[in-house]
TORZA-501601 format. One record per residue (C-alpha): residue number from 1; x, z, y. Coordinates in steps of 0.05 Angstrom, whole numbers, plus 5000, padded with zeros to 4 digits. Layout:
<rec><resi>NUM</resi><px>X</px><pz>Z</pz><py>Y</py></rec>
...
end
This chain:
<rec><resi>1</resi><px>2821</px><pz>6179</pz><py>4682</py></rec>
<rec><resi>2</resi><px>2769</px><pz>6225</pz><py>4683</py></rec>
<rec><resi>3</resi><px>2764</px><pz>6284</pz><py>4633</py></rec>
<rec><resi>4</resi><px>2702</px><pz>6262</pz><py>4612</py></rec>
<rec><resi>5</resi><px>2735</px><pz>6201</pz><py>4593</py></rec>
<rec><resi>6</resi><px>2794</px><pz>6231</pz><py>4562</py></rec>
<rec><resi>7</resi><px>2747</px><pz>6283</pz><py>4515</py></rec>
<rec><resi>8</resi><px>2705</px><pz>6205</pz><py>4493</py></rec>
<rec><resi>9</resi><px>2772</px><pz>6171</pz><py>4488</py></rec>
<rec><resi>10</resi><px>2797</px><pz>6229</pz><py>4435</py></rec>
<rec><resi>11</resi><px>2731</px><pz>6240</pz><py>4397</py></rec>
<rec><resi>12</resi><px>2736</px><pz>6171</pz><py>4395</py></rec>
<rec><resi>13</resi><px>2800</px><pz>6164</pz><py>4365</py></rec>
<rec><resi>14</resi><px>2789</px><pz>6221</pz><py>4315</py></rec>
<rec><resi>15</resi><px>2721</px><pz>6196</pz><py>4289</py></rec>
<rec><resi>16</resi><px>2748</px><pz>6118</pz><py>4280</py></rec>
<rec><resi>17</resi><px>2810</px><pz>6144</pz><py>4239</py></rec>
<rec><resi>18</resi><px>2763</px><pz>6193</pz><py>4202</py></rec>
<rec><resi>19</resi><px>2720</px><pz>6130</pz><py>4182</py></rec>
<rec><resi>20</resi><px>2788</px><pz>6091</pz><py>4158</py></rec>
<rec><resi>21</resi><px>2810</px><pz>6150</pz><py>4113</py></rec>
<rec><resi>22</resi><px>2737</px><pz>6145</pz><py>4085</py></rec>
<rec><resi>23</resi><px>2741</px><pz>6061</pz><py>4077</py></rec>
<rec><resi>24</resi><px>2814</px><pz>6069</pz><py>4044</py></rec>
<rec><resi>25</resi><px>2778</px><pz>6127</pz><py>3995</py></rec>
<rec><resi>26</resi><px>2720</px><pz>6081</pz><py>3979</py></rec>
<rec><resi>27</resi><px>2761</px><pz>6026</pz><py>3957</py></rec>
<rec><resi>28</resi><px>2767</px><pz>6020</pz><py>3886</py></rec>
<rec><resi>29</resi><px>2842</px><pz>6015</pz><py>3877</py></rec>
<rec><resi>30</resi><px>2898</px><pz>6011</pz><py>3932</py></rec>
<rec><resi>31</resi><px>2956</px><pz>5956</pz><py>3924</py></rec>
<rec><resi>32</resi><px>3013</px><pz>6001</pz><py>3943</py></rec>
<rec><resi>33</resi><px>3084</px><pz>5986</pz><py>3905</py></rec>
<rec><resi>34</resi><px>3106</px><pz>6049</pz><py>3873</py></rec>
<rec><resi>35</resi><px>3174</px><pz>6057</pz><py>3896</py></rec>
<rec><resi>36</resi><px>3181</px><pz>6125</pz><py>3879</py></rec>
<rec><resi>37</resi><px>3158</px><pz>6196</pz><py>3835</py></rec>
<rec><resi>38</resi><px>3101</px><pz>6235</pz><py>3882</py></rec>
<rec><resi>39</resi><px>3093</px><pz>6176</pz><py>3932</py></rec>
<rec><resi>40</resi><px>3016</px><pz>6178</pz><py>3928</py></rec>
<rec><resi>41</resi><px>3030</px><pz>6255</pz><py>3954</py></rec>
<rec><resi>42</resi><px>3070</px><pz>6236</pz><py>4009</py></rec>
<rec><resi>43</resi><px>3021</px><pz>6179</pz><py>4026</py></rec>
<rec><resi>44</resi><px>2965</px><pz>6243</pz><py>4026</py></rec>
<rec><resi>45</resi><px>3015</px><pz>6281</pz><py>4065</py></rec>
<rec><resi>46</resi><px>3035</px><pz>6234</pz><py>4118</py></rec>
<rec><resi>47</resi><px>2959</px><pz>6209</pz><py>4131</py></rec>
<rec><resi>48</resi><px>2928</px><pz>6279</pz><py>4143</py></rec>
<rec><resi>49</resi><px>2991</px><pz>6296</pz><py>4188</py></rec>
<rec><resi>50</resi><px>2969</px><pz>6239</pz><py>4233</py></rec>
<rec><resi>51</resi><px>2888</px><pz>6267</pz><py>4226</py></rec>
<rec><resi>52</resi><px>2919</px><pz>6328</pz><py>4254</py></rec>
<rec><resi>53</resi><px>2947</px><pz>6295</pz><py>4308</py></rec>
<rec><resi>54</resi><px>2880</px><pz>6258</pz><py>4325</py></rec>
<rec><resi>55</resi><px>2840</px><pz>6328</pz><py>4309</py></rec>
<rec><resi>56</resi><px>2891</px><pz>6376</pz><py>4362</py></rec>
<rec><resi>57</resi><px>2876</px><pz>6315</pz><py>4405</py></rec>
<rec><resi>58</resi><px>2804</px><pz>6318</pz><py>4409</py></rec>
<rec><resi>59</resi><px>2797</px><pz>6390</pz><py>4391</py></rec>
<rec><resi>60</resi><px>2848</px><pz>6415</pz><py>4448</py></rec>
<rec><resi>61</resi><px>2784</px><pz>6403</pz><py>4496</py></rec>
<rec><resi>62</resi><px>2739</px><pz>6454</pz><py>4464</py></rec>
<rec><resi>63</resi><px>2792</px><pz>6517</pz><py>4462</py></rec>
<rec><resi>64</resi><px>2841</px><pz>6540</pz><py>4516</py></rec>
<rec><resi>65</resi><px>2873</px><pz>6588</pz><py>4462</py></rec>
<rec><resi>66</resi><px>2933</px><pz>6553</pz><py>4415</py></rec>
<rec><resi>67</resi><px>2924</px><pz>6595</pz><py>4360</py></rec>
<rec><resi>68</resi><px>2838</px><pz>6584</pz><py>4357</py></rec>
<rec><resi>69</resi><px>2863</px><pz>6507</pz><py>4372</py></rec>
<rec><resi>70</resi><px>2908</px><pz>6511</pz><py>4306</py></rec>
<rec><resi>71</resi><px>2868</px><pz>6545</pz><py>4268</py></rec>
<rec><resi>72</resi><px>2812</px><pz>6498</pz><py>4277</py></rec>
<rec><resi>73</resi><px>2848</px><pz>6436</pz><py>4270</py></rec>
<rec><resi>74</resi><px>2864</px><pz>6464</pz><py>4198</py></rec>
<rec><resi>75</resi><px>2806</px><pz>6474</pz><py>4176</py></rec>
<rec><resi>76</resi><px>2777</px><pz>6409</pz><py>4190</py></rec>
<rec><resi>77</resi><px>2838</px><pz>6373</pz><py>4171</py></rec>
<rec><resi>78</resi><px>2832</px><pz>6411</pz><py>4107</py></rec>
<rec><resi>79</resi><px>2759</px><pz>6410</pz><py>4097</py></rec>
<rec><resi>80</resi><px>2766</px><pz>6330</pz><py>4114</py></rec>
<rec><resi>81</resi><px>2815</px><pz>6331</pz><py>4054</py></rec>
<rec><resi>82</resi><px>2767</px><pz>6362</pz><py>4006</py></rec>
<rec><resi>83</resi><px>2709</px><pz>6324</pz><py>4024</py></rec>
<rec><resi>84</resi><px>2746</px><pz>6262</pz><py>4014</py></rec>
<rec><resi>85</resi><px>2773</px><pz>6280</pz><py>3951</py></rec>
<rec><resi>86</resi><px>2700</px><pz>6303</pz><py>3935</py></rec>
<rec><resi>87</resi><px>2678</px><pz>6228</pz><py>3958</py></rec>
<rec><resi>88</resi><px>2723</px><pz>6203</pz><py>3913</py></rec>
<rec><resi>89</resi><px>2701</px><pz>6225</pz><py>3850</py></rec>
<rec><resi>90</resi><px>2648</px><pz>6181</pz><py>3854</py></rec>
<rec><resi>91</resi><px>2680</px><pz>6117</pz><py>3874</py></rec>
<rec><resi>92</resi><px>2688</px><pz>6080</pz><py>3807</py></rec>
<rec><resi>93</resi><px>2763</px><pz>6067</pz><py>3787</py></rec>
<rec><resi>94</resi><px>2779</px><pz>6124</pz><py>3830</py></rec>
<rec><resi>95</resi><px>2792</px><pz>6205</pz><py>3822</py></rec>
<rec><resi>96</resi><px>2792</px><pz>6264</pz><py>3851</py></rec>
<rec><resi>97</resi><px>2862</px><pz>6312</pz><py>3851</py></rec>
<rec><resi>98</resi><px>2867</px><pz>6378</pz><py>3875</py></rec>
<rec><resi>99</resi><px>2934</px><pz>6366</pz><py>3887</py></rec>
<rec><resi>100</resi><px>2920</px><pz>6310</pz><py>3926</py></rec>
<rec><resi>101</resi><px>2880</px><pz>6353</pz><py>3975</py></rec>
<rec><resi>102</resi><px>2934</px><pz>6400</pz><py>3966</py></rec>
<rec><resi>103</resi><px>2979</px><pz>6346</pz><py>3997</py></rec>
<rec><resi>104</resi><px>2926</px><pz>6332</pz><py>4057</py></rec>
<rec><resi>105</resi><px>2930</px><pz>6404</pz><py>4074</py></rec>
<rec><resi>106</resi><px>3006</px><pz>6409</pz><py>4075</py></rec>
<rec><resi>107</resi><px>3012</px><pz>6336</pz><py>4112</py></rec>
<rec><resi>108</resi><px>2965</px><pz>6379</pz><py>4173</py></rec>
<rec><resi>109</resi><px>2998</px><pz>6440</pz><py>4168</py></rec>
<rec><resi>110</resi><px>3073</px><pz>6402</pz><py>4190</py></rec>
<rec><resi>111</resi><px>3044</px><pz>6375</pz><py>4244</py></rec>
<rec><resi>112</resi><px>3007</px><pz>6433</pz><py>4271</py></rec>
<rec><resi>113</resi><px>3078</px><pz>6469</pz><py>4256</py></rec>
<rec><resi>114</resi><px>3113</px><pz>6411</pz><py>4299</py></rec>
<rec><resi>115</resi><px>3057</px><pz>6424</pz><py>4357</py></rec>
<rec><resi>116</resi><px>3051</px><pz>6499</pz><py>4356</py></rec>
<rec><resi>117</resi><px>3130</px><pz>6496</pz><py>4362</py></rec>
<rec><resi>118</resi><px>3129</px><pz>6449</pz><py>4421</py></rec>
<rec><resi>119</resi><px>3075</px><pz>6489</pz><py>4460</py></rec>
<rec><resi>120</resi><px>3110</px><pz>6552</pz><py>4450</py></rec>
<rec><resi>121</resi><px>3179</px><pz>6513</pz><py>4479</py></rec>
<rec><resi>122</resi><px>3140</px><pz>6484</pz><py>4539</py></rec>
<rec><resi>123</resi><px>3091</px><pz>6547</pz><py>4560</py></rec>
<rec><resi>124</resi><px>3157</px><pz>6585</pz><py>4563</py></rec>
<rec><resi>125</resi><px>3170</px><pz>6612</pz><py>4625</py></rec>
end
């Protein structure tokens, strides 16, 4: 595959899964069990650690340096949180929770701890 390709293929990826995140927020009410205290946070959590995944992904073509790479896949992934918490406040049934964003943000940050780990072990010489 061509690079081109691959920087398409990983836009790609990260725009479609931005555009679920925004479908499942503009739904008035999610039928998810409750199986447990918190589980909405871990939900938040566990989604914006896979938006990190997608965002290194398609970011890692734009920046040769890890830290600028991690750096700016938090801030999206962060800002991504907000705006969809933002989003929600209007969607009627739904609301918006700063801890829920709070969630987002720690979700991203685990992941980009997992990758900026891994880097570190493979660039070593």
């Amino acid at each position: 595959m061509t690079e081109h390709y691959n920087k398409a293929l990983d836009a790609t990826q990260l725009i479609l899964y931005c555009v679920f995140i925004y479908w499942l927020s503009d739904q008035p009410s999610l039928p998810t069990p409750v199986l447990f205290m918190h589980q909405d946070k871990v939900m938040h959590a566990g989604a914006y650690f896979i938006l990190a995944f997608f965002t290194v992904r398609a970011f890692r073509h734009q920046s040769t340096s890890l830290p600028i790479l991690m750096i700016s896949s938090l801030i999206f992934s962060s800002l991504y949180g907000a705006s969809d918490e933002w989003h929600q406040s209007f969607v009627p049934g739904r609301m918006s929770d700063t801890h829920d964003w709070l969630a987002d943000t720690l979700g991203a940050v685990i992941f980009l701890s997992f990758y900026y780990r891994y880097r570190r072990h493979i660039e070593r010489p």
